[in-house]
Residue frames as a rotation matrix with the C-alpha (Angstrom) as fourth column:
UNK 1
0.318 -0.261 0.911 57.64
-0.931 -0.268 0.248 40.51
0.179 -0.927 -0.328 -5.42
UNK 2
-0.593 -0.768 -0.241 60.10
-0.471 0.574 -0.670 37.72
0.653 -0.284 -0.702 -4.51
UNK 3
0.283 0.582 -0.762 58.06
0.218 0.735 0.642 34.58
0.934 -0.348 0.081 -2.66
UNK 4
-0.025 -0.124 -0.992 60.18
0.986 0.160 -0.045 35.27
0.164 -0.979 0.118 0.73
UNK 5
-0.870 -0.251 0.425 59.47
0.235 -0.968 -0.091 39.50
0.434 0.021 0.901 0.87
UNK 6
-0.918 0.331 -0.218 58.05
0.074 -0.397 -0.915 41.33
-0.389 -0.856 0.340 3.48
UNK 7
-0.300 0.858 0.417 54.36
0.950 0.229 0.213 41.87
0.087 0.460 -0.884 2.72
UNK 8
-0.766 -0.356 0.535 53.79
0.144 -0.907 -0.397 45.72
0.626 -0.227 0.746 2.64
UNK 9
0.087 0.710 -0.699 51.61
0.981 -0.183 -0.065 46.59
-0.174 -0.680 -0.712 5.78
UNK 10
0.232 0.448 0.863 50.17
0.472 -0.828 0.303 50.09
0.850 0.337 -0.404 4.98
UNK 11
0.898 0.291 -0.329 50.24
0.292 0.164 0.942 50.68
0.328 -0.943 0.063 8.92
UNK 12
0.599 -0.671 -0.436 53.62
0.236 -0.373 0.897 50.66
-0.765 -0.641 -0.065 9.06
UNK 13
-0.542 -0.499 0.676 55.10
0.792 -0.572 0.213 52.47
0.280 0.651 0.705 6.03
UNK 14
0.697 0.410 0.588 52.16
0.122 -0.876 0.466 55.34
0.706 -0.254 -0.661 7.33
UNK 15
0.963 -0.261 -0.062 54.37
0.020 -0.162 0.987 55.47
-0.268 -0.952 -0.151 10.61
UNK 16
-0.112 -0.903 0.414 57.44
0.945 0.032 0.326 55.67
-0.307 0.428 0.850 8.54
UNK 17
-0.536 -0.388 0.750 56.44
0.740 -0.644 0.195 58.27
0.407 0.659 0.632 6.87
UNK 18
0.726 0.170 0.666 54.73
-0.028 -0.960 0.277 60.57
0.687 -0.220 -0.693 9.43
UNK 19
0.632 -0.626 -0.456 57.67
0.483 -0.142 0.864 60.18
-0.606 -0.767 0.212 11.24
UNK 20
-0.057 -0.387 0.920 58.91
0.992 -0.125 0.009 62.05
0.112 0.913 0.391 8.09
UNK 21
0.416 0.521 0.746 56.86
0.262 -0.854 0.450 64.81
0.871 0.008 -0.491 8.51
UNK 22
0.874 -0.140 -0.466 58.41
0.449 -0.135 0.883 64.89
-0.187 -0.981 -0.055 12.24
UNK 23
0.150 -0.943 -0.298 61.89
0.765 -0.080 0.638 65.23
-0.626 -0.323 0.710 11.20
UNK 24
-0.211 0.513 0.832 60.83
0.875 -0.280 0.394 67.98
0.435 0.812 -0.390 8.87
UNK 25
0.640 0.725 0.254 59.30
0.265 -0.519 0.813 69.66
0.721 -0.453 -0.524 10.92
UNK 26
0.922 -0.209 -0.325 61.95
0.312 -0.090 0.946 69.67
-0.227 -0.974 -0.017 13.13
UNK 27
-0.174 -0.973 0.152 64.48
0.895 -0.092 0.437 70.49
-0.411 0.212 0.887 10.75
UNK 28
0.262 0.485 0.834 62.48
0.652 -0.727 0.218 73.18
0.712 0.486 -0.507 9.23
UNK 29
0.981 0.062 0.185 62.51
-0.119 -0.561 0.819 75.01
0.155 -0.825 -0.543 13.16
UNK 30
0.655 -0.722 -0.222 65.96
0.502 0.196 0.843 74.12
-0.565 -0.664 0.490 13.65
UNK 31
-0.414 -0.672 0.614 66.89
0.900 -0.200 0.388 75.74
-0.138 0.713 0.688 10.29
UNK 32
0.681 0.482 0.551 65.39
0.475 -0.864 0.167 79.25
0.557 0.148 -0.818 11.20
UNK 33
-0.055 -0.941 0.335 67.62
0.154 -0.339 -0.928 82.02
0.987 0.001 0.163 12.16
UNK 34
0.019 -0.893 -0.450 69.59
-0.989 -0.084 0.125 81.85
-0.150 0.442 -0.884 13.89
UNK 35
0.556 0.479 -0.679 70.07
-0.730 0.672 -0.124 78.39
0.397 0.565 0.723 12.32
UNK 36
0.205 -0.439 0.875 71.37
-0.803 0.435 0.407 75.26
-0.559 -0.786 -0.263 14.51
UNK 37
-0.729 -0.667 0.156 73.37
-0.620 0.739 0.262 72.09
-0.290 0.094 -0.952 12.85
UNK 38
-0.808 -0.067 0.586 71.53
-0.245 0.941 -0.232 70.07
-0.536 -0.331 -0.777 13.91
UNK 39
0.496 0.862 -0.101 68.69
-0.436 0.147 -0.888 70.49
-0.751 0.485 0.449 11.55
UNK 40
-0.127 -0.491 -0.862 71.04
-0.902 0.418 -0.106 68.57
0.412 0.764 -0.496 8.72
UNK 41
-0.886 -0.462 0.026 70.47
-0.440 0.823 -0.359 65.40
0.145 -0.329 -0.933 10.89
UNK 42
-0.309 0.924 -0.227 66.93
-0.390 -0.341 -0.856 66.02
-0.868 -0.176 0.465 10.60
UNK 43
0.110 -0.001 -0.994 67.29
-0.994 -0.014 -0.110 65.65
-0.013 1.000 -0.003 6.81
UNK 44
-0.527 -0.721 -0.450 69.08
-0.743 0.648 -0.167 63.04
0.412 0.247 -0.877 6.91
UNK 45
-0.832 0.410 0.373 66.84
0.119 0.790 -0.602 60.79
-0.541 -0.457 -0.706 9.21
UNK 46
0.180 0.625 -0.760 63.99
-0.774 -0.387 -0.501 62.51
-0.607 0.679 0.414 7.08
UNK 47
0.141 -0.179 -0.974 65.56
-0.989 0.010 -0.146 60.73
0.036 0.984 -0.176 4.07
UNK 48
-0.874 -0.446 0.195 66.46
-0.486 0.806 -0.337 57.53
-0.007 -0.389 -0.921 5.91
UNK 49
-0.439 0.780 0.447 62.87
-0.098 0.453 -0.886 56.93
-0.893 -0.433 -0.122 6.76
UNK 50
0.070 0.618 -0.783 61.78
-0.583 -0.612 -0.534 57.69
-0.809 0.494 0.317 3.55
UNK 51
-0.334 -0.411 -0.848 63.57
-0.845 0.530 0.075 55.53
0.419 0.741 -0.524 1.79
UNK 52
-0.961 -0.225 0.159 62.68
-0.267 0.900 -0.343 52.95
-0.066 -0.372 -0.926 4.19
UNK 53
0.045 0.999 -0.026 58.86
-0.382 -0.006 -0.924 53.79
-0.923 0.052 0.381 3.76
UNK 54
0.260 0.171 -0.951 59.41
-0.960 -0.060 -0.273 53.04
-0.103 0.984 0.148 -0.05
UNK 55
-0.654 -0.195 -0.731 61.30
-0.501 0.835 0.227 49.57
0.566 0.515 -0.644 0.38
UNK 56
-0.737 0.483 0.473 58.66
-0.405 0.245 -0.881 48.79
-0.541 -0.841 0.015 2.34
UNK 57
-0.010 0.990 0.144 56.02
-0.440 0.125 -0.889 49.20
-0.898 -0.072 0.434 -0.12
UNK 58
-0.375 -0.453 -0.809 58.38
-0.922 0.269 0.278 47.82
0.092 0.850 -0.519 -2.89
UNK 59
0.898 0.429 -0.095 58.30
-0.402 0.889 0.220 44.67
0.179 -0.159 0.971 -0.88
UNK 60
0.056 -0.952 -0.300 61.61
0.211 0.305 -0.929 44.74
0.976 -0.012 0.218 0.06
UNK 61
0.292 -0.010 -0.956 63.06
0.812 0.531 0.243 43.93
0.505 -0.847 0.163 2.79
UNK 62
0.923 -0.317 0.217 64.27
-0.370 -0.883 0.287 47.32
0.101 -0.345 -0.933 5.57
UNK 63
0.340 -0.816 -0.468 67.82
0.757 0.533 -0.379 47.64
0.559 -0.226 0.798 6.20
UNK 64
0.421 -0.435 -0.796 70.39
0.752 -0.323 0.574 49.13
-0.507 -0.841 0.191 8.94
UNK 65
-0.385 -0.883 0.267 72.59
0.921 -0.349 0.173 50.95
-0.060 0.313 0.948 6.53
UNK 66
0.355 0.071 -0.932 72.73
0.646 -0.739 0.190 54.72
-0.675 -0.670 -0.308 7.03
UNK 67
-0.828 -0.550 0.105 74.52
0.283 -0.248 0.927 55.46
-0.484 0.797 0.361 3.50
UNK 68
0.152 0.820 -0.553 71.83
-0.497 -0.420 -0.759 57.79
-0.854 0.390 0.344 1.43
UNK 69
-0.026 -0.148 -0.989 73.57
-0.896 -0.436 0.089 56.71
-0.444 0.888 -0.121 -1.46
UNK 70
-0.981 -0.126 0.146 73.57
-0.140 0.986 -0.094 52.94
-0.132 -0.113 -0.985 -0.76
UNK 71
-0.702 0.695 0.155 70.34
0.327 0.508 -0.797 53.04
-0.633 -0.509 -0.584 0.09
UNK 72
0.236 0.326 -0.915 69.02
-0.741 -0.549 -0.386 54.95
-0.628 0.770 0.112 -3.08
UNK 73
-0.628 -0.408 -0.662 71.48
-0.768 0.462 0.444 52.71
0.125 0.788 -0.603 -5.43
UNK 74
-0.993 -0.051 -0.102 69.68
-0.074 0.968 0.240 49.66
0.087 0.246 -0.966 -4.10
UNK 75
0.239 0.966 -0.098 66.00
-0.405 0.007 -0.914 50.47
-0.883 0.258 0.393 -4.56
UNK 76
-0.518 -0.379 0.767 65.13
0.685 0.352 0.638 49.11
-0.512 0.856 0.077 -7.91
UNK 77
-0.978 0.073 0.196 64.52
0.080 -0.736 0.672 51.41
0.194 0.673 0.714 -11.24
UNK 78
-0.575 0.817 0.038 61.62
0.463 0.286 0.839 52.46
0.675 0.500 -0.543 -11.73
């Protein structure tokens, strides 16, 4: 972990990720028939947080960006 990286606070990656389970959960009900859009934006914040719960506990820093695929590419390997 890089000398100037976030320290991971358990605390808040847990609140990252039951806010996971929220959008889940809400996409799950929004994607019963008859099935409403908006449960794909569910996912998507789903996945946002997730990722952000992970560079958390990488030790990396969160970011703004909204790109799944950005935000996948720059996790590191592993």
């Amino acid at each position: 972990m890089p000398a100037d990286a976030p320290k991971p606070d358990p605390l808040v990656i847990s609140a990252f990720l039951d806010d996971v389970d929220g959008e889940l959960e809400a996409a799950t009900r929004l994607a019963q028939d008859p099935p409403v859009r908006f449960a794909a934006f569910h996912l998507q914040q789903a996945a946002e947080k997730l990722i952000k719960a992970v560079r958390l506990h990488r030790g990396l820093y969160p970011t703004a960006d909204h790109n799944l695929a950005t935000l996948v590419a720059a996790l590191p390997e592993g």
